[in-house]
N, CA, C and O atoms as a CHARMM CRD file, in Angstrom:
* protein
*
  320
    1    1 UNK  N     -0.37800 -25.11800  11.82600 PROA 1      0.00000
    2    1 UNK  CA     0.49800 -24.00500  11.48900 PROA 1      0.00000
    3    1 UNK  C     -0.34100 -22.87700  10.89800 PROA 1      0.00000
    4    1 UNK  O     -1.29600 -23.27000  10.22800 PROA 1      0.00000
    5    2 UNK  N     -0.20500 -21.72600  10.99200 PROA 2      0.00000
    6    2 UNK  CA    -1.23300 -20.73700  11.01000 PROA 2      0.00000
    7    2 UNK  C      0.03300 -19.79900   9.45400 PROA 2      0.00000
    8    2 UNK  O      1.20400 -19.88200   9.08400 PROA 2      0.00000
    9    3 UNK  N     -1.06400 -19.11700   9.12300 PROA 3      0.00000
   10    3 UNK  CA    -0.33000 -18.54600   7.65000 PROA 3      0.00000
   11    3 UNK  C      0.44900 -17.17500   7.99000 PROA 3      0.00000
   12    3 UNK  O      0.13200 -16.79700   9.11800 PROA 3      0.00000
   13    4 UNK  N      1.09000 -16.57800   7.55100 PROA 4      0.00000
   14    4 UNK  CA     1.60100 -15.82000   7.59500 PROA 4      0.00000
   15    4 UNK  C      1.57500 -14.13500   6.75900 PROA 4      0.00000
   16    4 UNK  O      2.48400 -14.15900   5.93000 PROA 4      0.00000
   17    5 UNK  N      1.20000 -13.42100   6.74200 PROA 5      0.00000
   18    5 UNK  CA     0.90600 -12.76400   8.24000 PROA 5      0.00000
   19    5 UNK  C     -0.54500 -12.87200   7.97000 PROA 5      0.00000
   20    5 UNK  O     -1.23000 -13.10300   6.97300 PROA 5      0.00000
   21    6 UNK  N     -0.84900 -12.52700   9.70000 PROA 6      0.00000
   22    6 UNK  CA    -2.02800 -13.15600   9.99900 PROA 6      0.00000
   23    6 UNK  C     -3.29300 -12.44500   9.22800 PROA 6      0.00000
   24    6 UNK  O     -2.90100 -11.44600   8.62600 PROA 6      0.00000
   25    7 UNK  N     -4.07800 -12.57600   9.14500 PROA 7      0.00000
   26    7 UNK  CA    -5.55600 -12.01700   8.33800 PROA 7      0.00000
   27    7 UNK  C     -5.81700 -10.99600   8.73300 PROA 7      0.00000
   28    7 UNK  O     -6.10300 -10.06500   7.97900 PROA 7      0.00000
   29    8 UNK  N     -5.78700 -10.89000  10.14000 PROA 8      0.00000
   30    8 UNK  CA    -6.14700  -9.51700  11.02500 PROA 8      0.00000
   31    8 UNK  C     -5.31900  -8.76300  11.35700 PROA 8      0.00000
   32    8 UNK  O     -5.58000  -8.14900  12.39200 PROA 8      0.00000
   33    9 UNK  N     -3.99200  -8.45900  10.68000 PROA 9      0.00000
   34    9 UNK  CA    -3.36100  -7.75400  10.85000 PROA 9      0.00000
   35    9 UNK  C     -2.50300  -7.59100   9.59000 PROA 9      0.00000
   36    9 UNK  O     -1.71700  -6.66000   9.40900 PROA 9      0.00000
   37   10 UNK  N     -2.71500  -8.48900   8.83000 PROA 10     0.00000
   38   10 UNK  CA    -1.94600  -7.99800   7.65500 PROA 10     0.00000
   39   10 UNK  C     -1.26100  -6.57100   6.94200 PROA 10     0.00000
   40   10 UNK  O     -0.24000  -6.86900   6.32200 PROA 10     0.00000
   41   11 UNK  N     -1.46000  -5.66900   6.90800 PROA 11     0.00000
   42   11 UNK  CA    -0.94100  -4.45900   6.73400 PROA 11     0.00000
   43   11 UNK  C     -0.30200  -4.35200   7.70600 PROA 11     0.00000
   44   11 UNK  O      0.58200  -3.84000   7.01800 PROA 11     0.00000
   45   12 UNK  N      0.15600  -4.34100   8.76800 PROA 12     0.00000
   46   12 UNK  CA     1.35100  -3.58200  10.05500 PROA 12     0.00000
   47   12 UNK  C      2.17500  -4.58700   9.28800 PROA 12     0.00000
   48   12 UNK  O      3.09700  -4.19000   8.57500 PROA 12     0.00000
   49   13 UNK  N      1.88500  -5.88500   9.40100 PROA 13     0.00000
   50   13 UNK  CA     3.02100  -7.14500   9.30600 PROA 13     0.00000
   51   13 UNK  C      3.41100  -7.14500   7.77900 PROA 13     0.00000
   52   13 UNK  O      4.60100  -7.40800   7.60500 PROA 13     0.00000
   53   14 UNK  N      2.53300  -6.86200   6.39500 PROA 14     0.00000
   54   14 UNK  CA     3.79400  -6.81900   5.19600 PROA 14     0.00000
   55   14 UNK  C      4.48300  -5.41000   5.08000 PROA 14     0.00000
   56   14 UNK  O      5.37100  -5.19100   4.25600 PROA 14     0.00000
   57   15 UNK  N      3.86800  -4.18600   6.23300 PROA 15     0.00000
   58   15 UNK  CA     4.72300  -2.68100   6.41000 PROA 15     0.00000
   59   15 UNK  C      5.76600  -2.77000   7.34200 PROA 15     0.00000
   60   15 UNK  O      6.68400  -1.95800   7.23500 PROA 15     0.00000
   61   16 UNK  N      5.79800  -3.68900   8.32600 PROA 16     0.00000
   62   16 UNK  CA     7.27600  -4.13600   9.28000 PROA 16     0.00000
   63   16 UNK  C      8.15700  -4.97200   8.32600 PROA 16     0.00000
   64   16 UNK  O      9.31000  -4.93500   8.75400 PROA 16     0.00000
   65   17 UNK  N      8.04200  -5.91800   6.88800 PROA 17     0.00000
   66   17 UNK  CA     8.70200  -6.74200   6.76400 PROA 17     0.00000
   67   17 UNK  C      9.13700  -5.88700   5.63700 PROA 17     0.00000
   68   17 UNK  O     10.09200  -6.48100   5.13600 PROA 17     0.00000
   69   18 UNK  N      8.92600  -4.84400   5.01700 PROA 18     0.00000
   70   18 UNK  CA     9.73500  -4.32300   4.33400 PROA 18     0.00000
   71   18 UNK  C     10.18300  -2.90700   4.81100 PROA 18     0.00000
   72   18 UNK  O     10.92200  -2.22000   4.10700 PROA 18     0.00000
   73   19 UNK  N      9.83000  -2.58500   5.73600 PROA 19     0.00000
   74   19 UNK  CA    10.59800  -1.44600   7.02300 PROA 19     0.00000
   75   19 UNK  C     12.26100  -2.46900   7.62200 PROA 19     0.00000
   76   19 UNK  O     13.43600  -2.12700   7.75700 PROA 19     0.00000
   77   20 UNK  N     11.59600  -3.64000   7.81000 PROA 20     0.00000
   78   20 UNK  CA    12.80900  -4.33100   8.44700 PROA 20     0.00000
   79   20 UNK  C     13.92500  -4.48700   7.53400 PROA 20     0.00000
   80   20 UNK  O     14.84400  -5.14700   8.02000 PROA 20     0.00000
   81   21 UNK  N     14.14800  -3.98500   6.11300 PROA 21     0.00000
   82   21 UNK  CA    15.07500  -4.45100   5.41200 PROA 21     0.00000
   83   21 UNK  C     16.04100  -3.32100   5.09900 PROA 21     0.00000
   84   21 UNK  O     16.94800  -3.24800   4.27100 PROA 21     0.00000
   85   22 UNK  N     15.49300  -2.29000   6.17900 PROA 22     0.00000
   86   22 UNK  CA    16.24800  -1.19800   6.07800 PROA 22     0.00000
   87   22 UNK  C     16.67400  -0.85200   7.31900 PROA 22     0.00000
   88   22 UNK  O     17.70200  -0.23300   7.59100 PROA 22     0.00000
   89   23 UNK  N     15.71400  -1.34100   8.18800 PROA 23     0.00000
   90   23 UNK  CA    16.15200  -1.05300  10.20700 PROA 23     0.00000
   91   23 UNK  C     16.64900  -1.98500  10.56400 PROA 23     0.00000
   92   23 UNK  O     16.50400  -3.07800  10.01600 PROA 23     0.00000
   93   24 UNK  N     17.60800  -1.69600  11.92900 PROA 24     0.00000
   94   24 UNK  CA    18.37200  -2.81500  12.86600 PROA 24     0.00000
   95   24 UNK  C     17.83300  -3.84000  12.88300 PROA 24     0.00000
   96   24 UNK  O     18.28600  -4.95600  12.62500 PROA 24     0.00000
   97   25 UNK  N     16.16600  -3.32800  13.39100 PROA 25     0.00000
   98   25 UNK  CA    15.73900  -4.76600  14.23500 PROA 25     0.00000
   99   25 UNK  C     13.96600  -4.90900  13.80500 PROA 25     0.00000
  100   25 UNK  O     13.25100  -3.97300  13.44900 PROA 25     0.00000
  101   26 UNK  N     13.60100  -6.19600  13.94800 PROA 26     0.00000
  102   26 UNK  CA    12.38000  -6.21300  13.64400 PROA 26     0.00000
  103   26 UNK  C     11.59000  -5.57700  14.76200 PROA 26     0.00000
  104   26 UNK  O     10.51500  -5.43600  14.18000 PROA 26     0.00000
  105   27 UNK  N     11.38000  -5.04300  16.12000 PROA 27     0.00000
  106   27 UNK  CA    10.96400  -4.89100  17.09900 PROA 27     0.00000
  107   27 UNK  C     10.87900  -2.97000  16.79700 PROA 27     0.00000
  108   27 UNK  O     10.09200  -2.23600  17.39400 PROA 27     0.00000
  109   28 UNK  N     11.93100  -2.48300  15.70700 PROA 28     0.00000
  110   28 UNK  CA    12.07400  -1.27800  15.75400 PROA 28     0.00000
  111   28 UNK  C     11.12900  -1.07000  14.35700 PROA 28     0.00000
  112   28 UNK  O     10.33100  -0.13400  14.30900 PROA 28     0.00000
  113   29 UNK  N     11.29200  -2.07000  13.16100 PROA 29     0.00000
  114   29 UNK  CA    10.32000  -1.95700  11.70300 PROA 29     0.00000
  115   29 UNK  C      8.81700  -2.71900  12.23900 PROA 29     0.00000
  116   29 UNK  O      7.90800  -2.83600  11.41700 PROA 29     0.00000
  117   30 UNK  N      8.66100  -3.15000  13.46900 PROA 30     0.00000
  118   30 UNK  CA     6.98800  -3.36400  13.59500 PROA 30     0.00000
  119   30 UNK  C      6.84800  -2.12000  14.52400 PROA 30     0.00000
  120   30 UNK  O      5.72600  -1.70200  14.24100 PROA 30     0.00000
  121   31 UNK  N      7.41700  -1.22600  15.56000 PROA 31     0.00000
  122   31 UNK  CA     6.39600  -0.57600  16.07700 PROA 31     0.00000
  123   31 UNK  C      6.44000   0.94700  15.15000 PROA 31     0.00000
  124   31 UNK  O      5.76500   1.95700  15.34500 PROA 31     0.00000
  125   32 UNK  N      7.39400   0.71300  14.18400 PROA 32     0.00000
  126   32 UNK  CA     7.15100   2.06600  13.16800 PROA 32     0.00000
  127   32 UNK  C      5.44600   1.63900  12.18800 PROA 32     0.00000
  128   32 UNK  O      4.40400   2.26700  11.99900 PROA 32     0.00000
  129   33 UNK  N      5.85100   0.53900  11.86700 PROA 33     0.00000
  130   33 UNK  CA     4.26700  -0.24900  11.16300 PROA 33     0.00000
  131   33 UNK  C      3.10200  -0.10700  11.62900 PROA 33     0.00000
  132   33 UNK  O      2.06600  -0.21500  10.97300 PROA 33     0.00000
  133   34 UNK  N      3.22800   0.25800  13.32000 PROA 34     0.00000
  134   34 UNK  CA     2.26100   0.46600  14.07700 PROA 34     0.00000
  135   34 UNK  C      2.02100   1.29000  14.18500 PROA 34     0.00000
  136   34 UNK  O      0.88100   1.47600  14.61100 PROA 34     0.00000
  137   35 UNK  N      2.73500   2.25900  13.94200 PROA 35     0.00000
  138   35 UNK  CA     2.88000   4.12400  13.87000 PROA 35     0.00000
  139   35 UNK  C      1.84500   4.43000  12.44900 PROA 35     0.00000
  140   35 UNK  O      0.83600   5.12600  12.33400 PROA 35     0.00000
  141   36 UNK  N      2.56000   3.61800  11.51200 PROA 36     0.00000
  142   36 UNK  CA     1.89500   4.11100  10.25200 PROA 36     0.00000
  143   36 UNK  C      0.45300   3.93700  10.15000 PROA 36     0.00000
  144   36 UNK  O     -0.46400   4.73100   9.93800 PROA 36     0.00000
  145   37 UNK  N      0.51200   2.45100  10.39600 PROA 37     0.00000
  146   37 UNK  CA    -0.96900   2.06900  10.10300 PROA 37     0.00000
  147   37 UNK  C     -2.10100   2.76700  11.11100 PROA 37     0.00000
  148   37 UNK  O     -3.20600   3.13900  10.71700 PROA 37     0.00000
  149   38 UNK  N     -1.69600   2.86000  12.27900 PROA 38     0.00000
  150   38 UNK  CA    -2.51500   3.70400  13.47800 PROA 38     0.00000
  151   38 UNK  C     -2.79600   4.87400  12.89300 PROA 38     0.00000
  152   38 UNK  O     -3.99900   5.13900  12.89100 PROA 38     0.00000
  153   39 UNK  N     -1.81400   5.97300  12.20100 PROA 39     0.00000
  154   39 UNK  CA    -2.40800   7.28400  11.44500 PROA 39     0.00000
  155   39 UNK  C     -3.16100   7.34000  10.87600 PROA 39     0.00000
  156   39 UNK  O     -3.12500   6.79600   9.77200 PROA 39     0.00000
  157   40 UNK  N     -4.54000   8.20200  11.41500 PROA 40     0.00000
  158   40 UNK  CA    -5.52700   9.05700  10.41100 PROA 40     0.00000
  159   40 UNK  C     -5.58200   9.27600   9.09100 PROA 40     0.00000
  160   40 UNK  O     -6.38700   8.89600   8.24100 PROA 40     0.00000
  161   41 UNK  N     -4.29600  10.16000   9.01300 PROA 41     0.00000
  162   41 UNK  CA    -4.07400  10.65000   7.59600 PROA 41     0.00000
  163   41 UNK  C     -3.78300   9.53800   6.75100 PROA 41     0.00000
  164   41 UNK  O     -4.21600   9.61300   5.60100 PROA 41     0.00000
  165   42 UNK  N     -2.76500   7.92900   7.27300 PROA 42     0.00000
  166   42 UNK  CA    -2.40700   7.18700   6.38000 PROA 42     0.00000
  167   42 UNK  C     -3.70700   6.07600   6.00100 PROA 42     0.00000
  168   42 UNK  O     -3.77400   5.40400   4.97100 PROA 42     0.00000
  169   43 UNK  N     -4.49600   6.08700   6.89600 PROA 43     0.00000
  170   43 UNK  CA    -5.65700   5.61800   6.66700 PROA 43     0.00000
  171   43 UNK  C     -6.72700   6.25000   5.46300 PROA 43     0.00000
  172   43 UNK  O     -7.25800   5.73600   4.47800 PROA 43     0.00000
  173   44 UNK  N     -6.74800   7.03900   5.80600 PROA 44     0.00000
  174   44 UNK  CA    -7.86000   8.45400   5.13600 PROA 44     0.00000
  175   44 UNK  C     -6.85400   8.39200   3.80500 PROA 44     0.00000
  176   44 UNK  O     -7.60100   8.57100   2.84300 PROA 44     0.00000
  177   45 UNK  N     -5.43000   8.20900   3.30900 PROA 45     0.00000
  178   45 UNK  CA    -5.37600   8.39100   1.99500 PROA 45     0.00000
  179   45 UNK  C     -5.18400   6.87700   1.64000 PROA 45     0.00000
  180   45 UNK  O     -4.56700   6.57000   0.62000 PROA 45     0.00000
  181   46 UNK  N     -5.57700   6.16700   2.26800 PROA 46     0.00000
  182   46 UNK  CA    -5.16900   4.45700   1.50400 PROA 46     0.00000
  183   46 UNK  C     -6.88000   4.39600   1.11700 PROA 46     0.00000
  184   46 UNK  O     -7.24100   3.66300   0.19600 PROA 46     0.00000
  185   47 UNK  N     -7.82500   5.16800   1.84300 PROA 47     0.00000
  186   47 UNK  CA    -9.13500   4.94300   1.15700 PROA 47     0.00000
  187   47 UNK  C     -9.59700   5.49400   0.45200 PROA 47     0.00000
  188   47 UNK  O    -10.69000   5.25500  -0.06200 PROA 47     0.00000
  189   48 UNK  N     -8.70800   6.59800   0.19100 PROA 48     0.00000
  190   48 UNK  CA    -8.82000   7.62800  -0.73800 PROA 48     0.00000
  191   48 UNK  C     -8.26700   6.79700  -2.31500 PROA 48     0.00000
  192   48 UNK  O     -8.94700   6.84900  -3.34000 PROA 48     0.00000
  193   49 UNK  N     -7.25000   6.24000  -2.24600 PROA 49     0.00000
  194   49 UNK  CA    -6.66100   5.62800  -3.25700 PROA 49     0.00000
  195   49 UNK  C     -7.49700   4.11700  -3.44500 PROA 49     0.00000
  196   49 UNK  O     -7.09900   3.38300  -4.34900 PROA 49     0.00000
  197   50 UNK  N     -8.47800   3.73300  -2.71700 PROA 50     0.00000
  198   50 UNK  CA    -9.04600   2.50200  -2.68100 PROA 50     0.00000
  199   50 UNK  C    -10.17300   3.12300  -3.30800 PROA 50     0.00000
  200   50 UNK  O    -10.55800   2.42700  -4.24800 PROA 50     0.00000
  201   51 UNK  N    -10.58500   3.75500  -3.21400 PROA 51     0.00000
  202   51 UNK  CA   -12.29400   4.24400  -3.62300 PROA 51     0.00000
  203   51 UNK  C    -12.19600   4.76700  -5.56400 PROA 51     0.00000
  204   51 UNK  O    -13.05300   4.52100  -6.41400 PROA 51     0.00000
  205   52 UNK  N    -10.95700   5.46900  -5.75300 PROA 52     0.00000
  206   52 UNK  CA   -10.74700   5.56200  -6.63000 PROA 52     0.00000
  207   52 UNK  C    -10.28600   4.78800  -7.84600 PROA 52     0.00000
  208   52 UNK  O    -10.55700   4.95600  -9.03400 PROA 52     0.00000
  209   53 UNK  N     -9.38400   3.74000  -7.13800 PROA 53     0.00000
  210   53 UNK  CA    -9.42300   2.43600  -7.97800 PROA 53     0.00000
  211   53 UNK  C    -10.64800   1.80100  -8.34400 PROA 53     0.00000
  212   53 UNK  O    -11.12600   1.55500  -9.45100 PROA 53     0.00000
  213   54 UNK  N    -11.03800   1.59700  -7.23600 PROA 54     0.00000
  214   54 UNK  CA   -12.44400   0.91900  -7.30000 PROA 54     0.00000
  215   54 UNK  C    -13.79000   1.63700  -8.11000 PROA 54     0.00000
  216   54 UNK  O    -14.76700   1.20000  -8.72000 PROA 54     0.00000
  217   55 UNK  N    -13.52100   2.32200  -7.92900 PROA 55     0.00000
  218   55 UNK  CA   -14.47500   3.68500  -9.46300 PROA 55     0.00000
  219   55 UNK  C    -13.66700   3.52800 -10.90900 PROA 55     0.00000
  220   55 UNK  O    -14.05200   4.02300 -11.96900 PROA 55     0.00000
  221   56 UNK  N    -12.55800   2.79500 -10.73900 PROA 56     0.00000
  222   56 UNK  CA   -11.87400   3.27900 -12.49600 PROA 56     0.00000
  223   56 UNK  C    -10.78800   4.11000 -12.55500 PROA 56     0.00000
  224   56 UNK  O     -9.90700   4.15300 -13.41300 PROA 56     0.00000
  225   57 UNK  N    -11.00400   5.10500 -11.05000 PROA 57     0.00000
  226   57 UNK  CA   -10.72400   6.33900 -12.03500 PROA 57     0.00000
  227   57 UNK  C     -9.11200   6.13600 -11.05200 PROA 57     0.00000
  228   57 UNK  O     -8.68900   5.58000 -10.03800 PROA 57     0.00000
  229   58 UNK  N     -8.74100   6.85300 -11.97400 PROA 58     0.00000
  230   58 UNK  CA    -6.45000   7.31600 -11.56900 PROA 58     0.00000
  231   58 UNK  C     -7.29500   7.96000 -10.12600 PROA 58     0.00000
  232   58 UNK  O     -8.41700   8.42600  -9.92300 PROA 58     0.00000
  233   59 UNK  N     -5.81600   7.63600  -9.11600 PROA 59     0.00000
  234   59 UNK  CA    -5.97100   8.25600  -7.90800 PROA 59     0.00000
  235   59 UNK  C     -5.33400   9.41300  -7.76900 PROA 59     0.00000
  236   59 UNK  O     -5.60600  10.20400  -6.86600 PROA 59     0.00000
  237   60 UNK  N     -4.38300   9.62100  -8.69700 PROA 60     0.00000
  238   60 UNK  CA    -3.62600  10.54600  -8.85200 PROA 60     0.00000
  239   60 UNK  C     -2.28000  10.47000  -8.11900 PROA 60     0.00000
  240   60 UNK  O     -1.67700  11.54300  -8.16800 PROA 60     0.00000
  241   61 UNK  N     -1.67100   9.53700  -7.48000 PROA 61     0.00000
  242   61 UNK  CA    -0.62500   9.45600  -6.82500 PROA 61     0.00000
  243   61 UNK  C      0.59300   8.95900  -7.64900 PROA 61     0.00000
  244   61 UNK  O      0.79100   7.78000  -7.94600 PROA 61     0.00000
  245   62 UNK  N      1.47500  10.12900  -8.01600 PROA 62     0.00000
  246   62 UNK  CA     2.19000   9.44200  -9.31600 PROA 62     0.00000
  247   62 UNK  C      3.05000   8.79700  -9.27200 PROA 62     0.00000
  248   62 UNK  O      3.76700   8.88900 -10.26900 PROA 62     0.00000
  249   63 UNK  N      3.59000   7.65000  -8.02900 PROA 63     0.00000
  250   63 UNK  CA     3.93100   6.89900  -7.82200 PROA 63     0.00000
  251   63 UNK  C      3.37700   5.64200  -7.73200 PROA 63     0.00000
  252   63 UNK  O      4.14000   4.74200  -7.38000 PROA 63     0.00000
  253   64 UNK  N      2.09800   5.33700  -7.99300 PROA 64     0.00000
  254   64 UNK  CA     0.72400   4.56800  -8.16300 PROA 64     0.00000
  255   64 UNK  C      1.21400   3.41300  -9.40600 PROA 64     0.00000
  256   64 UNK  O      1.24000   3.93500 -10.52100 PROA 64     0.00000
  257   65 UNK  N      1.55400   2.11900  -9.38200 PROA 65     0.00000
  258   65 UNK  CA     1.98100   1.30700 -10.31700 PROA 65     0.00000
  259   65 UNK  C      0.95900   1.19200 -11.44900 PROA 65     0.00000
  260   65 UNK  O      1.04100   1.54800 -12.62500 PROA 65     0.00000
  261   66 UNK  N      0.04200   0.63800 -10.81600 PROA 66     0.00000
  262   66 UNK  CA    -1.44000   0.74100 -11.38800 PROA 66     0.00000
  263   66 UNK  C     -1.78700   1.41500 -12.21200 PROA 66     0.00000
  264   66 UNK  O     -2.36000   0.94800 -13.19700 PROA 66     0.00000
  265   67 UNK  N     -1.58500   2.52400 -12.08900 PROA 67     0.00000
  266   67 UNK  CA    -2.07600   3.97000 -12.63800 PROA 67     0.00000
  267   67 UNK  C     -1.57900   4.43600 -13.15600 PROA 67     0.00000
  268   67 UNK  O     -2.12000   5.35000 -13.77800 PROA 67     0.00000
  269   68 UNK  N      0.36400   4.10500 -13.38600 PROA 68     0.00000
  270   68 UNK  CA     1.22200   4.59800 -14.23100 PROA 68     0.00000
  271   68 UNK  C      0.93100   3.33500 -15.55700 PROA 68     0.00000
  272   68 UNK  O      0.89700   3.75000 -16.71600 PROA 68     0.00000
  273   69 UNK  N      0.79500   2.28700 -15.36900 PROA 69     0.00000
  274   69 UNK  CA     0.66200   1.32800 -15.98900 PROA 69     0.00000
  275   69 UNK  C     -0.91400   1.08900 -17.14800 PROA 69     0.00000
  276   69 UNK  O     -0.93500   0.70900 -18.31900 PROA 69     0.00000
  277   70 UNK  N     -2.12600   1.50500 -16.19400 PROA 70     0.00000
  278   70 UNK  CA    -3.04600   1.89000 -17.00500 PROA 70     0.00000
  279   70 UNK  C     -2.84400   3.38300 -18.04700 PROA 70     0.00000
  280   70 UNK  O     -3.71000   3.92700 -18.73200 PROA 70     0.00000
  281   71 UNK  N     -1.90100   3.64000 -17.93000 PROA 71     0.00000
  282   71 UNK  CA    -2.19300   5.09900 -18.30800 PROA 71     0.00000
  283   71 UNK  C     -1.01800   4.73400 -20.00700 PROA 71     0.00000
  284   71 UNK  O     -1.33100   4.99500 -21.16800 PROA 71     0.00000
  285   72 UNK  N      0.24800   4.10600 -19.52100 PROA 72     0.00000
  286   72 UNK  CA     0.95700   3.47400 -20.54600 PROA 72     0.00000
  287   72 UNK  C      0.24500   2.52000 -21.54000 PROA 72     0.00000
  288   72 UNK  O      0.37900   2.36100 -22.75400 PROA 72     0.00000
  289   73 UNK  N     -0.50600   1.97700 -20.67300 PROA 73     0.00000
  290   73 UNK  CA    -1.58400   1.02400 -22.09100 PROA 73     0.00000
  291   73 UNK  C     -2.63200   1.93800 -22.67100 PROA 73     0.00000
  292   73 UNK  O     -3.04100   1.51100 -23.75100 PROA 73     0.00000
  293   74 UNK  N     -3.19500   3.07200 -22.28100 PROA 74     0.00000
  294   74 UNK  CA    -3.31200   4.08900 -22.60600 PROA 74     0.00000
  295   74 UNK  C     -3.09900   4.39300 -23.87400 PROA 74     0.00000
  296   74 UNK  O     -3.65000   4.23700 -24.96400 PROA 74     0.00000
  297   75 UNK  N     -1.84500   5.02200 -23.28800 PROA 75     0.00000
  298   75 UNK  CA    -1.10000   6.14500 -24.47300 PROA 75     0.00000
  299   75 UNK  C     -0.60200   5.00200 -25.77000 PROA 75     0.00000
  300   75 UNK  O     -0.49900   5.38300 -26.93600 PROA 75     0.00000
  301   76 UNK  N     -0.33900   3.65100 -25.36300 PROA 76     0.00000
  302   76 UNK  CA     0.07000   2.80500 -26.45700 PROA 76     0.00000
  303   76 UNK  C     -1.01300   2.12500 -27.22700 PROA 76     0.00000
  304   76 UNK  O     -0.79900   1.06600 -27.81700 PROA 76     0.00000
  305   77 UNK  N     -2.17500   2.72100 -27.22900 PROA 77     0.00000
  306   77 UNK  CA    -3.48500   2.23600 -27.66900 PROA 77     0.00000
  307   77 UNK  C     -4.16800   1.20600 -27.38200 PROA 77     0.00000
  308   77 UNK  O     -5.11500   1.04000 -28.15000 PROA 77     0.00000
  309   78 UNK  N     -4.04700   0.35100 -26.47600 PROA 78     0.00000
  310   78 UNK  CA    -4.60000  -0.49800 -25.67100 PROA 78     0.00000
  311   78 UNK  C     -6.28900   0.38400 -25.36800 PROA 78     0.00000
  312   78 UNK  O     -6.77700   1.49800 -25.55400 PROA 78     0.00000
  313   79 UNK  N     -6.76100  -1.16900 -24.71000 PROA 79     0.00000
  314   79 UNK  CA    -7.89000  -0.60600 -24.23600 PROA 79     0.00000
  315   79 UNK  C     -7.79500   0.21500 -22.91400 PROA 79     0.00000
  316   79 UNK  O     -6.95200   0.22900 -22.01700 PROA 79     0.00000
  317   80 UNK  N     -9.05200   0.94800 -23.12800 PROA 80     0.00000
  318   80 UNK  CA    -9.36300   1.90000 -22.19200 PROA 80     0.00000
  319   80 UNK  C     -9.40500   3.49600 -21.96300 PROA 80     0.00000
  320   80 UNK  O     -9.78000   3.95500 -20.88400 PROA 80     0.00000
């Protein structure tokens, strides 16, 4: 039995399974997944937000859990 979703595709398949909880059909939330992940731009800002995590630093996306969350331990005197 093989795991779910697969290794090599992981991003289309956990972006169809929460596309699907809002669309008809799974056939319509995987080839939108395929739309997304295939884009330039959505590529170019997921490494944009990867490079910046990975430096420390806020990515600036203020919907960013991470980053709203480092920033609250922050302001509440926590480290960092």
């Amino acid at each position: 039995m093989s795991a779910y979703p697969p290794a090599d595709d992981r991003l289309r398949h956990l972006i169809a399974q929460e596309l699907n909880l809002s669309v008809d059909t799974w056939k319509f939330a995987f080839w939108l997944a395929t739309n997304i992940v295939n884009n330039p731009e959505v590529r170019k800002e997921l490494q944009r937000v990867e490079a910046a995590h990975a430096a420390g630093d806020p990515c600036g996306d203020r919907n960013c859990r991470p980053c709203w969350d480092a920033r609250l331990t922050t302001a509440n005197g926590g480290a960092a």
